[in-house]
C-alpha positions as CSV (number, residue, x, y, z in Angstrom):
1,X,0.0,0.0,0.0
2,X,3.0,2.7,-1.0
3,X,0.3,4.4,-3.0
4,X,-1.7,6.9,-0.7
5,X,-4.8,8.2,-1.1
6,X,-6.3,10.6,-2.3
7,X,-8.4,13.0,0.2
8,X,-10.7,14.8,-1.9
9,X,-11.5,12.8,-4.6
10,X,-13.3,14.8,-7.4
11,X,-16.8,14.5,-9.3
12,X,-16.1,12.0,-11.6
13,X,-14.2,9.7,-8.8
14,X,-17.3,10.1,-7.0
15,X,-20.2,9.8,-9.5
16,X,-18.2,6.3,-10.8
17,X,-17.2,4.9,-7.5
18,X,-19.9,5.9,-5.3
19,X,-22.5,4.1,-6.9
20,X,-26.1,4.6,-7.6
21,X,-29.1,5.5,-5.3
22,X,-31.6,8.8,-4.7
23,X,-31.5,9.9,-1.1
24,X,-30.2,11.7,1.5
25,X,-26.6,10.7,3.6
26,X,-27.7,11.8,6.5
27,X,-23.9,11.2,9.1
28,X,-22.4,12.6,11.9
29,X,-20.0,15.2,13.2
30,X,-17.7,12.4,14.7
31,X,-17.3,11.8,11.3
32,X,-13.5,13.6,10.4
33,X,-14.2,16.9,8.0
34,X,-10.9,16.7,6.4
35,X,-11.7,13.0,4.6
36,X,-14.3,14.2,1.7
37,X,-16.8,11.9,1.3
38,X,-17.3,8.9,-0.7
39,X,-20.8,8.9,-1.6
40,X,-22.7,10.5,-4.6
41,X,-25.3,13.3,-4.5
42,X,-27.6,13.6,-6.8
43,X,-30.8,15.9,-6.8
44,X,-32.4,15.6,-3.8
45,X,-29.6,14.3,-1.9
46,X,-27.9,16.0,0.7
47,X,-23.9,13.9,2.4
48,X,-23.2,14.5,5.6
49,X,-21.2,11.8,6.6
50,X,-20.4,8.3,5.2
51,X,-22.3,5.5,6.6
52,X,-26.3,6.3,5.8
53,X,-28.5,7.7,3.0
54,X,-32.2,7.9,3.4
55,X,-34.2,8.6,-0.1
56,X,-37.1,10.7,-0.4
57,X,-39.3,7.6,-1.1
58,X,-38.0,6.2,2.7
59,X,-35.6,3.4,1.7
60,X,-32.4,3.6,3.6
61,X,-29.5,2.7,2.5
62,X,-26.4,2.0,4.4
63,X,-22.6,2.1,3.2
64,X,-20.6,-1.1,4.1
65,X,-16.9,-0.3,3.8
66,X,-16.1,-4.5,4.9
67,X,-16.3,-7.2,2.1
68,X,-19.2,-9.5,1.8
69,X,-17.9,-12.9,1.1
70,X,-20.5,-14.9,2.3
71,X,-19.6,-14.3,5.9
72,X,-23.6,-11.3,6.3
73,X,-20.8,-8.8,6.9
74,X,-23.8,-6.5,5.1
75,X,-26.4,-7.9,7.2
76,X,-24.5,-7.4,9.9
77,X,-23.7,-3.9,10.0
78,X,-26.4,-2.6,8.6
79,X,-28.5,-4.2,11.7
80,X,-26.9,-2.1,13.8
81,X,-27.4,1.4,11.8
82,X,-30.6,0.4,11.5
83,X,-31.1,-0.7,14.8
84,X,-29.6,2.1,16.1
85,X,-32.1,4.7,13.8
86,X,-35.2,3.1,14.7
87,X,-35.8,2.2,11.1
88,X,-37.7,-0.4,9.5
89,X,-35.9,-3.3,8.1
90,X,-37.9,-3.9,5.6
91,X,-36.7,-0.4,4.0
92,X,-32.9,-1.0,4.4
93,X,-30.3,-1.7,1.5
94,X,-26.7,-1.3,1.4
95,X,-24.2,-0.5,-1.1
96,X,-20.4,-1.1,-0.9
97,X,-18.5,1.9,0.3
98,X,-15.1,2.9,-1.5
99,X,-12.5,2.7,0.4
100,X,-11.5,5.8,2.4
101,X,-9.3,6.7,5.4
102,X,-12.4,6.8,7.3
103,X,-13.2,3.7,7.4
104,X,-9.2,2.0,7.9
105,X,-9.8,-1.2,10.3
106,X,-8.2,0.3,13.4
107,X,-8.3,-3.0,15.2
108,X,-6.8,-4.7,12.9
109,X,-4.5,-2.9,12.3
110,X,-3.4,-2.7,15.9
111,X,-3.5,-6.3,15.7
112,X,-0.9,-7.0,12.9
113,X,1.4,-4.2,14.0
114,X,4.3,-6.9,15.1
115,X,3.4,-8.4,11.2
116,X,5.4,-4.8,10.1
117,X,7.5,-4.1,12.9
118,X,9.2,-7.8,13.4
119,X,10.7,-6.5,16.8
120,X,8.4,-7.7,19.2
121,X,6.6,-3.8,19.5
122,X,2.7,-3.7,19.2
123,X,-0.1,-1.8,19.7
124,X,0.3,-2.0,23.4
125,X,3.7,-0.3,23.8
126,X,3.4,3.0,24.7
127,X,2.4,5.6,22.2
128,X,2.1,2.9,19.5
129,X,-1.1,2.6,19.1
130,X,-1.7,6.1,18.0
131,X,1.1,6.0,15.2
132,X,-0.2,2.6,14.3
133,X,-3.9,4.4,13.9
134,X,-2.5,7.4,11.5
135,X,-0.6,4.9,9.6
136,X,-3.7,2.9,8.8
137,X,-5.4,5.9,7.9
138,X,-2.9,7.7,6.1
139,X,-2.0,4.0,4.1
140,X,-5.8,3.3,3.2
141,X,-6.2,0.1,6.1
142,X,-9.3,-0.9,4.9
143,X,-9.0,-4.4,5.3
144,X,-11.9,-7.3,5.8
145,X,-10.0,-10.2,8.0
146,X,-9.6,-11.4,11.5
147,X,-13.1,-11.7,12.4
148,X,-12.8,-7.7,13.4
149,X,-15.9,-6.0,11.1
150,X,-18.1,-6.0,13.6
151,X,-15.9,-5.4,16.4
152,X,-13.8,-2.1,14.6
153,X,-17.1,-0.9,13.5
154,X,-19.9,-1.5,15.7
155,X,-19.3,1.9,17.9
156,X,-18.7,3.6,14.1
157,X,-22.3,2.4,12.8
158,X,-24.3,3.3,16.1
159,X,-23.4,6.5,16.2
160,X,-24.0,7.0,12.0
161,X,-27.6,5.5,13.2
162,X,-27.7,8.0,16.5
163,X,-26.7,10.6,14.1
164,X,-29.2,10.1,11.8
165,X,-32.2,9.0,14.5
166,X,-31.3,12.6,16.5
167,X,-31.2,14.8,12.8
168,X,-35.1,13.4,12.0
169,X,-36.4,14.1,15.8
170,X,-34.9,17.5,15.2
171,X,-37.0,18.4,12.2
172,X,-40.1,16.7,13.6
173,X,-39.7,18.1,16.9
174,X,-39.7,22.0,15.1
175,X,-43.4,20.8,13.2
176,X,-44.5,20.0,16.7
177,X,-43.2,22.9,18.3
178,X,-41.6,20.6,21.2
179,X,-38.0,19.4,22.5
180,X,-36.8,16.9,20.4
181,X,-35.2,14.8,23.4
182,X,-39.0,14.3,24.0
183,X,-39.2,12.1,20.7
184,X,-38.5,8.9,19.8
185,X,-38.1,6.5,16.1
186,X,-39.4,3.3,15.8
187,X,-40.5,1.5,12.2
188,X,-39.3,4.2,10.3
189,X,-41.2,7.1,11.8
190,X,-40.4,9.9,14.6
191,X,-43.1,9.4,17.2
192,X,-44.5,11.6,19.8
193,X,-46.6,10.2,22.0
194,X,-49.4,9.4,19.3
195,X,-48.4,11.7,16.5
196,X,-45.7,10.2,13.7
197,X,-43.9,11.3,11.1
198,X,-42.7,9.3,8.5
199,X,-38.6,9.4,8.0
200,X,-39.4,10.7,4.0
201,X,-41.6,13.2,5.0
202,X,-38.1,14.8,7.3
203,X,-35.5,14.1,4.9
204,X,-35.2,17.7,3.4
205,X,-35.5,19.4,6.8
206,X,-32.8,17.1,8.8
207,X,-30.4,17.9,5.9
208,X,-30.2,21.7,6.9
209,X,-29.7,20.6,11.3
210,X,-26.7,19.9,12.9
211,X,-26.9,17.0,15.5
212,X,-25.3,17.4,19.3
213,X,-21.6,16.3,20.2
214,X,-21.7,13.9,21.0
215,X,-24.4,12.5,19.8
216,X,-26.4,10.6,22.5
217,X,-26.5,6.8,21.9
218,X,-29.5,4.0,22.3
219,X,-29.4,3.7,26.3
220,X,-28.5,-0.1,25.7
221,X,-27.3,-1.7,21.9
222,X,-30.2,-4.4,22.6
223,X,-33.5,-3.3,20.1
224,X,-36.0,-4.0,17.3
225,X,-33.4,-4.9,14.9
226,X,-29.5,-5.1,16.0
227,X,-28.6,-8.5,17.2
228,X,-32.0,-10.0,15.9
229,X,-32.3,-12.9,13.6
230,X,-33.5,-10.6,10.1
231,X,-33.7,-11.7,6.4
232,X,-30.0,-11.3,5.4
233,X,-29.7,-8.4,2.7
234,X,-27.9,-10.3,0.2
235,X,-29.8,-14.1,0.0
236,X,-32.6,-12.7,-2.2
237,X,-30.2,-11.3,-4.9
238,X,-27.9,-14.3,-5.2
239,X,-30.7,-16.7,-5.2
240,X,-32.7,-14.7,-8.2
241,X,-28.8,-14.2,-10.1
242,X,-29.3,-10.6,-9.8
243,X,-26.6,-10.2,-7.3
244,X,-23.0,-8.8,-9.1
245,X,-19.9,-10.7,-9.1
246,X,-16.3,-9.2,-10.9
247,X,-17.1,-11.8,-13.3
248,X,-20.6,-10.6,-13.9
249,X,-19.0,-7.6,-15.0
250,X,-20.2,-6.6,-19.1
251,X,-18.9,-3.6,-20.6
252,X,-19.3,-2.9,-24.4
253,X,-16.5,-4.0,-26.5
254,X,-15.2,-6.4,-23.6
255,X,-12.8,-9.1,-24.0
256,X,-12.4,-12.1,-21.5
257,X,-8.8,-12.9,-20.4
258,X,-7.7,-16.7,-19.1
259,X,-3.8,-16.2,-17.5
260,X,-1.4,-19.1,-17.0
261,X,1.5,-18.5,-14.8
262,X,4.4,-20.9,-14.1
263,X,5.3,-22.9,-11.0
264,X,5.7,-20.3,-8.0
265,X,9.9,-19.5,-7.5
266,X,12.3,-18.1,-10.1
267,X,10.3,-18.7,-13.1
268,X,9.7,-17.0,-16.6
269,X,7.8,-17.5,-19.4
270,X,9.5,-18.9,-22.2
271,X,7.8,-19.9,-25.4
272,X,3.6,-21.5,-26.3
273,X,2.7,-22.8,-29.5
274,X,2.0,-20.0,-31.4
275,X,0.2,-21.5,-34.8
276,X,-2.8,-23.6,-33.4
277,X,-3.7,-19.9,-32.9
278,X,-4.4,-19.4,-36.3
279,X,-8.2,-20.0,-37.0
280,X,-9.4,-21.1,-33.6
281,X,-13.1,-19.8,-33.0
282,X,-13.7,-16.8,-30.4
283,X,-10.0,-16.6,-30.0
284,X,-8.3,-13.0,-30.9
285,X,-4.1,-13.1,-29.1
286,X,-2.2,-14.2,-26.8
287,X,-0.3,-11.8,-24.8
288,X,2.8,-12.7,-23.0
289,X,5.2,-10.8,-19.8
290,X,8.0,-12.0,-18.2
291,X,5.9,-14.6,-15.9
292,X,3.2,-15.0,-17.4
293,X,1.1,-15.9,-20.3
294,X,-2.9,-14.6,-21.1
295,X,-5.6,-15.6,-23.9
296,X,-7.9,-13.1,-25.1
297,X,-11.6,-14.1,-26.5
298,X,-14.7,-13.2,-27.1
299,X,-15.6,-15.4,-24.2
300,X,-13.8,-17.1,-21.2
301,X,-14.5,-20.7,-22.4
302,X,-12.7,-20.1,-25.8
303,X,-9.8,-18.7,-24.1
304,X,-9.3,-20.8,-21.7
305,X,-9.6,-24.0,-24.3
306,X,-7.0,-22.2,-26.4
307,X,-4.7,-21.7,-23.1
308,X,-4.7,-25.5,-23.1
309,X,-3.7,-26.0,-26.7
310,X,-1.3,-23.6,-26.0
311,X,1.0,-25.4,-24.0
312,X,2.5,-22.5,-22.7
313,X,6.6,-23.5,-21.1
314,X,7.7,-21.9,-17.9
315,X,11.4,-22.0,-17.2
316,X,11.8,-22.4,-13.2
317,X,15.4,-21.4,-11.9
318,X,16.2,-23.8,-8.1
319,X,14.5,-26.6,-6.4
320,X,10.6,-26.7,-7.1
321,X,7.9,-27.6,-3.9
322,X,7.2,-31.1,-2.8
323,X,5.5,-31.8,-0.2
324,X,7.3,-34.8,0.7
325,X,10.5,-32.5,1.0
326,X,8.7,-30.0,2.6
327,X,7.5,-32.3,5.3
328,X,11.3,-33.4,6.2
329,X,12.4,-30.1,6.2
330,X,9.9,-28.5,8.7
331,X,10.2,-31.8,10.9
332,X,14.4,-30.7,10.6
333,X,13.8,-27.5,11.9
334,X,13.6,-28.8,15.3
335,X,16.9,-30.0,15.8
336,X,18.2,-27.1,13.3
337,X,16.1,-24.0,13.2
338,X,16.2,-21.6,15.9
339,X,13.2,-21.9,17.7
340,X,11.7,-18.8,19.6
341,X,9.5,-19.1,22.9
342,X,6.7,-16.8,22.8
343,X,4.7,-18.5,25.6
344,X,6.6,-19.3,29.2
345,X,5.0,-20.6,32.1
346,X,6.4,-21.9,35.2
347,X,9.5,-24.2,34.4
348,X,8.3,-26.6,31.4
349,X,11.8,-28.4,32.0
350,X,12.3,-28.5,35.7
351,X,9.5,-30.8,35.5
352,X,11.0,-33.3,33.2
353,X,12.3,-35.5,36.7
354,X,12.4,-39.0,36.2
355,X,11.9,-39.7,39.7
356,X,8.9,-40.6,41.6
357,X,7.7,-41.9,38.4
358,X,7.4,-39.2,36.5
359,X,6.1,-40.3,33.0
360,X,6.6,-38.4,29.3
361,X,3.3,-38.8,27.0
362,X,5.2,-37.1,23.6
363,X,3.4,-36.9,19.4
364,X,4.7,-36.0,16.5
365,X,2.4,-33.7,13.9
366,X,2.6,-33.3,10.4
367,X,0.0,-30.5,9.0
368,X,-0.3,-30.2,5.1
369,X,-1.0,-27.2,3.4
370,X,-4.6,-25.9,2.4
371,X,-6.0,-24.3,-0.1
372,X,-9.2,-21.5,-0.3
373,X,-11.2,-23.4,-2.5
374,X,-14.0,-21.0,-2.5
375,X,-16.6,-21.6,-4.9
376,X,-15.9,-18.7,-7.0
377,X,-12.3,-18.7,-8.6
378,X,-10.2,-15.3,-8.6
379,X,-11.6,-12.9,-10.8
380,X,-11.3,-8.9,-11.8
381,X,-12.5,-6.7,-14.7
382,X,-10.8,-3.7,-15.6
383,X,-10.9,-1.0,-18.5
384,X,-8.2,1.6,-19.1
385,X,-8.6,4.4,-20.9
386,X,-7.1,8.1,-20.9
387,X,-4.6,7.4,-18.3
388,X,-7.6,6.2,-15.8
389,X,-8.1,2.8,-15.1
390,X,-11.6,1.3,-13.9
391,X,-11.1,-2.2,-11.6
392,X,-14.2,-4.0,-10.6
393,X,-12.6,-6.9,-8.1
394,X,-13.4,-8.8,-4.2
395,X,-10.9,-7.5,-2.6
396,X,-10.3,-7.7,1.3
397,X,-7.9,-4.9,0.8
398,X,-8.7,-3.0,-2.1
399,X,-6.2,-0.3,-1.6
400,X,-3.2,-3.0,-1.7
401,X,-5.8,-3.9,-5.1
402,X,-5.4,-0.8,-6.3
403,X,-1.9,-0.4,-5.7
404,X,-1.1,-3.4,-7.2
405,X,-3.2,-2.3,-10.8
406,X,-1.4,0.8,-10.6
407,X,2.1,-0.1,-10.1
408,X,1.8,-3.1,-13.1
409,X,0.7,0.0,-15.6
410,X,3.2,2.6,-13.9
411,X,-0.3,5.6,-12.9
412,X,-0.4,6.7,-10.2
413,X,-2.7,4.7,-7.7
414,X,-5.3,7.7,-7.3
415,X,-5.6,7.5,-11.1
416,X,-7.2,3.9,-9.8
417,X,-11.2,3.7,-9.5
418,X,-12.0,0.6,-7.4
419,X,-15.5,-0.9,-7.4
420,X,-15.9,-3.1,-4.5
421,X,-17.6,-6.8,-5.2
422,X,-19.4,-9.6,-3.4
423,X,-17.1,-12.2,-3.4
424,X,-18.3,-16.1,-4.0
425,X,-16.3,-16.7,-0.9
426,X,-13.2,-16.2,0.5
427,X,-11.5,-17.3,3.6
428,X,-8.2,-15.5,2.9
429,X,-8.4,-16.2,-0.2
430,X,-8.8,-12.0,-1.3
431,X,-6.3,-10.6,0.5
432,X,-3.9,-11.2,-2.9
433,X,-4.5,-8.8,-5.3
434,X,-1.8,-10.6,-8.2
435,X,-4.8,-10.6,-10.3
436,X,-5.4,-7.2,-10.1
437,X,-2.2,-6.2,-11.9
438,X,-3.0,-8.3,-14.4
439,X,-6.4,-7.3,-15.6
440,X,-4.2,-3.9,-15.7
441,X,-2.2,-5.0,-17.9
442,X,-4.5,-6.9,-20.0
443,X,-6.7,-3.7,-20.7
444,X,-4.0,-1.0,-21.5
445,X,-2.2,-3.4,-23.9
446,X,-5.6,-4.7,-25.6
447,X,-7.1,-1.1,-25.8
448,X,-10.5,-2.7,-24.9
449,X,-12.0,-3.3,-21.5
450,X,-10.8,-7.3,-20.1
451,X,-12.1,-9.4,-17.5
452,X,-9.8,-12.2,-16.3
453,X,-11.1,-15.5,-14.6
454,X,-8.5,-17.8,-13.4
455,X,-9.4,-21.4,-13.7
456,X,-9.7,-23.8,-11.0
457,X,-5.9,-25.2,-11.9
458,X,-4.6,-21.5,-12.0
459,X,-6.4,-20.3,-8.8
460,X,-4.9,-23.3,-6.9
461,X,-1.2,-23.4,-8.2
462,X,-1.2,-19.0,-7.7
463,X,-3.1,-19.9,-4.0
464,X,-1.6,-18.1,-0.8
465,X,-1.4,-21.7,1.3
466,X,-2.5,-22.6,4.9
467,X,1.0,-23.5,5.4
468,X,1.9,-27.0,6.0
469,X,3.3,-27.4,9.3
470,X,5.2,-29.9,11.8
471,X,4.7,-30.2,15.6
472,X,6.2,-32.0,18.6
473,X,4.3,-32.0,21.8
474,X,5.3,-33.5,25.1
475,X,3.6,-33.6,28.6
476,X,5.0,-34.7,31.7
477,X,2.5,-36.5,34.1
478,X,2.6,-36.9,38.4
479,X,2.2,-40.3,39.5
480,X,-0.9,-38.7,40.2
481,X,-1.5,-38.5,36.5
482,X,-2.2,-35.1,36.5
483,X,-0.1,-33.2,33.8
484,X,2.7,-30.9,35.4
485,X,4.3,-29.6,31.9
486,X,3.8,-29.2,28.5
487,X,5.9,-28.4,25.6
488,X,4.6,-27.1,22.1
489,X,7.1,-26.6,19.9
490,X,5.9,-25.7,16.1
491,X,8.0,-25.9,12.7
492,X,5.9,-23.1,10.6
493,X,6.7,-20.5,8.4
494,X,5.9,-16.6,9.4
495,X,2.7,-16.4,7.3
496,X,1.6,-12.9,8.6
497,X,5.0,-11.4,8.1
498,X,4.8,-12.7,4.9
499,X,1.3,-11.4,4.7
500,X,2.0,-7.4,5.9
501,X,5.1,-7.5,2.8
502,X,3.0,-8.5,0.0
503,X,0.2,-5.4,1.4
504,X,2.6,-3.0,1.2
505,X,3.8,-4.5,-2.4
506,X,6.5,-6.9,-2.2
507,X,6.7,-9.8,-4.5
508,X,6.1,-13.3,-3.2
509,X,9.8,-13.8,-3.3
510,X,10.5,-11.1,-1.5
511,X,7.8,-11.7,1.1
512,X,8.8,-14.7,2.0
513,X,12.5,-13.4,2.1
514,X,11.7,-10.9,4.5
515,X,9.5,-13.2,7.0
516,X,12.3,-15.5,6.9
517,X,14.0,-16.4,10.2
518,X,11.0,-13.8,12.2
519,X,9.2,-15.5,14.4
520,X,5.7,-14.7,14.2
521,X,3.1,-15.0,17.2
522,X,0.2,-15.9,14.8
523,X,1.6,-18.5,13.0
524,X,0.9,-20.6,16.7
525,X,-2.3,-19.1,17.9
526,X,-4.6,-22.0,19.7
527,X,-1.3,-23.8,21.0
528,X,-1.5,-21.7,24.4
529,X,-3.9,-24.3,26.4
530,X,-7.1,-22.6,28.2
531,X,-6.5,-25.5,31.2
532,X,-4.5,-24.4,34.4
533,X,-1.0,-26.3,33.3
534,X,1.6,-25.3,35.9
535,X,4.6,-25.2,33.0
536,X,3.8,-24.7,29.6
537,X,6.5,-23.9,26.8
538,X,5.3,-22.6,23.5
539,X,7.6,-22.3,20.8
540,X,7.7,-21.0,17.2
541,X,10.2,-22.4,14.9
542,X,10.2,-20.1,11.6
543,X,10.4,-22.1,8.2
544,X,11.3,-20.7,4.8
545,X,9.0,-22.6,2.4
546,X,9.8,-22.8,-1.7
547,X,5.5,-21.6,-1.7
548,X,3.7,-18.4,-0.7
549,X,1.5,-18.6,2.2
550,X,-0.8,-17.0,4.1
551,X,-4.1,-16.3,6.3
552,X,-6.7,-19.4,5.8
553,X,-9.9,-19.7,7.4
554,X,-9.2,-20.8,11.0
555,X,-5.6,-19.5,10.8
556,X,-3.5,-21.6,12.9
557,X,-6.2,-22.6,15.3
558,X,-7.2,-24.7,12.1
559,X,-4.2,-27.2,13.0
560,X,-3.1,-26.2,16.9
561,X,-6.6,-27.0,17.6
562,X,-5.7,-30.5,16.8
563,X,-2.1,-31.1,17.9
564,X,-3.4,-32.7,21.6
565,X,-5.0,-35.6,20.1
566,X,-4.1,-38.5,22.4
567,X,-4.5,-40.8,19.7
568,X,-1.5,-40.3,18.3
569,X,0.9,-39.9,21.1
570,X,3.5,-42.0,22.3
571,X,3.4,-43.4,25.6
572,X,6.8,-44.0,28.0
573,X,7.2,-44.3,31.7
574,X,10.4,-43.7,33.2
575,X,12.9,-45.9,31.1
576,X,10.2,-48.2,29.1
577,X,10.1,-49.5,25.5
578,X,7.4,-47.5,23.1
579,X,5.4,-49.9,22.3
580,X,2.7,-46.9,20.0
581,X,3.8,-46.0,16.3
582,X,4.9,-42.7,16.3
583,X,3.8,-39.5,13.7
584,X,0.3,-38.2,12.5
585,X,-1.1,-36.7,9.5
586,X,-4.1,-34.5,10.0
């Protein structure tokens, strides 16, 4: 995220990226005045602030700056606006926000800070947290990940609801010549005692009125709508098809992109077949860079068999991933890596006694690595024209998209409009924006608009991996039986180190470079046991893998939840034999 953005973004950025709705944004001043904002107004509407608009006819419509992948983040905030105004539910729609300083995912951000720093400083030393806040503001944070959407912006999306609830009592409270404190919302109307007034029917008037500061909340978050189980936003659009997807995307005089990289490491393109070109139906070129190699159709399906026929040939430089090989090396990090203990408890190794028959209960762990699989592959539509480029992608950090467009084109990334998608899934999955540069590239060399799908093979081979991992666990037990120590030591590479580099724009290479040797507190969340253990030692041994990887769904508590399964471990007392087979694959 080098690029920064822009904080007044004109007309046109506006009118293109804001969307499309009649109404009024009706906000609040907590809202900061030096971010312009990021919402269109047409006739009749009147911004205030960034989160609500309210149209003349009563539909409100809130602005969701997280990414819906299937996980009701749309639902989910906009029950809480709405919850907050008093509205009724049956009038609320939402609308992607762009992204925008104000809404940068302070919590996260806070969370990750050791990802950038690598020196052990976070958000809780002293006077961090507030440079770790400008940063994410000034660097365009807006990231959907960690389970935080609801936790950053719940306080956010109240008061934008408050804001908006206290602006309509205002104006109704001047019709009925009384306090507005006296007044209440519920259903969509200002009430007062047993008059009401219809939100629509206030719109105009709470444009021109200035709310309180601070603007007075709900007494309590619990009411008609926030928290409640509601008809999620977004089921009725994906079950009719009308709901929009990047690959849904048609813009006249469109062409449709499939892209073939090599295997991940050193490698370049080096040569395709270029005469079964000749004549093939709904194919127009092939366009080749250093890495990789991209078929251009009239459709996706041609393309993509034309890829095929193709048979594009990648030139790899060094030792290409195998999982075997990848398995021996993390299980060698133990006795060779440096290991780094980020949990400490007691004395872990003053318990290891043999005497008054002490006994060790040990297993062995081997993890593989996971991919995304979400049902709907990697996929981004761009058009570039007049120096401008247009990218219509699912991004969980659309700023690190945008950067990414603008930096494979060499503009400038506020010459970058973003249009933020529902995504057929996710888990992790669109936090890598490689595809974004692509479709960049595709469109300003082709002239024409071009939207690239990667196919099931591609979008697994160019996948950020749950990283395979290896673990050794060990427990000491009292005669007693009760367990005295325990030992977690995991072989696993630094994924969220490696994560924070590629945000900021490093190459995989490079990212994994970086992590390497860092330990990385994520990469063994879960192993830290919730039971009162007198001595526990948890311990991260960094790997350098020959494959990118990165946050999955789960994160490591997908395989540390796991690594205490007594079915696998080996039991010894004192000097015994072994008489269990050792290892397990999970």
């Amino acid at each position: 995220m080098k690029g920064k953005m822009s904080t007044g973004p004109n007309r046109r950025q506006l009118l293109i990226g804001g969307g499309v709705g009649v109404g009024l944004i009706v906000g609040y001043t907590l809202w900061p005045r030096q971010y312009a904002p990021n919402m269109p107004a047409a006739k009749g509407e009147h911004i205030f602030g960034p989160w609500v608009k309210i149209a003349e006819d009563g539909k409100i419509i809130v602005a969701i700056p997280q990414s819906e992948m299937g996980q009701g983040v749309y639902t989910q905030l906009a029950q809480i606006v709405a919850g907050e105004l008093g509205a009724d539910w049956r009038t609320i729609a939402v609308q992607p926000a762009m992204p925008s300083p104000v809404f940068a995912n302070l919590l996260l951000a806070r969370e990750w800070t050791d990802f950038y720093t690598g020196s052990g400083i976070d958000a809780k030393t002293i006077g961090v947290a507030g440079i770790v806040d400008s940063y994410a503001k000034g660097h365009g944070f807006v990231i959907t990940a960690g389970s935080s959407s609801v936790r950053q912006f719940e306080q956010a999306a109240r008061e934008a609801g408050a804001a908006a609830r206290v602006l309509l009592c205002q104006a109704a409270a001047a019709r009925w010549e009384t306090q507005w404190e006296d007044t209440d919302t519920e259903n969509g109307f200002v009430t007062y005692g047993k008059r009401r007034l219809a939100f629509a029917d206030l719109v105009a008037a709470a444009a021109e009125l200035t709310p309180p500061d601070p603007v007075p909340l709900r007494a309590s978050p619990d009411n008609a709508i926030s928290g409640k189980d509601v008809m999620r936003l977004d089921v009725a659009a994906k079950v009719d098809g009308s709901a929009s997807f990047a690959g849904d995307i048609r813009l006249p005089d469109m062409l449709y992109a499939s892209v073939r990289a090599g295997p991940f490491g050193e490698t370049k393109f080096k040569s395709y077949n270029k005469k079964v070109l000749k004549g093939m139906k709904g194919v127009l070129s092939a366009l080749t860079t250093e890495g990789w190699i991209a078929v251009l159709g009239s459709n996706w399906w041609a393309a993509n068999q034309a890829l095929d026929k193709l048979a594009p040939v990648f030139e790899t430089k060094g030792v290409l991933a195998e999982s075997s090989e990848i398995a021996d090396y993390l299980a060698s990090r133990f006795a060779e890596g440096k290991g780094w203990r980020l949990h400490n408890i007691g004395s872990y190794e003053g318990t290891l006694a043999k005497e008054n028959g002490t006994r060790l209960i040990d297993a062995e762990y081997s993890v593989s690595a996971a991919v995304h699989a979400p049902l709907e592959t990697r996929s981004a539509t761009a058009h570039y024209k007049d120096g401008r480029l247009h990218l219509w992608i699912a991004s969980q950090a659309p700023q690190s998209a945008a950067s990414a467009a603008a930096k494979a084109i060499g503009i400038s990334v506020n010459n970058v409009v973003l249009f933020p998608m529902m995504a057929g899934g996710s888990f992790g999955r669109n936090l890598d924006s490689e595809i974004a540069g692509q479709a960049a590239v595709l469109s300003k060399q082709a002239g024409r608009p071009v939207q690239v799908i990667w196919s099931r093979p591609e979008d697994f081979m160019r996948d950020h991996y749950r990283s395979p991992a290896a673990a050794k666990m060990a427990a000491t037990l009292n005669i007693s039986n009760q367990i005295q120590g325990l030992s977690v030591r995991i072989a696993v590479p630094s994924s969220g180190r490696e994560l924070a580099q590629r945000l900021e724009g490093a190459s995989l290479l490079e990212a994994i470079e970086s992590a390497n040797g860092s330990y990385d507190a994520s990469a063994i969340e879960g192993a830290l046991p919730l039971y009162a253990i007198p001595n526990i030692a948890v311990e991260h041994f960094p790997a350098k893998l020959p494959i990118p990887t990165g946050r999955w769904r789960g994160n490591a508590d997908s395989y540390t939840a796991f690594l205490s399964n007594p079915s696998s471990m080996n039991l010894r007392q004192g000097q015994g034999s072994n008489p269990y087979p050792t290892g397990c694959r999970c």
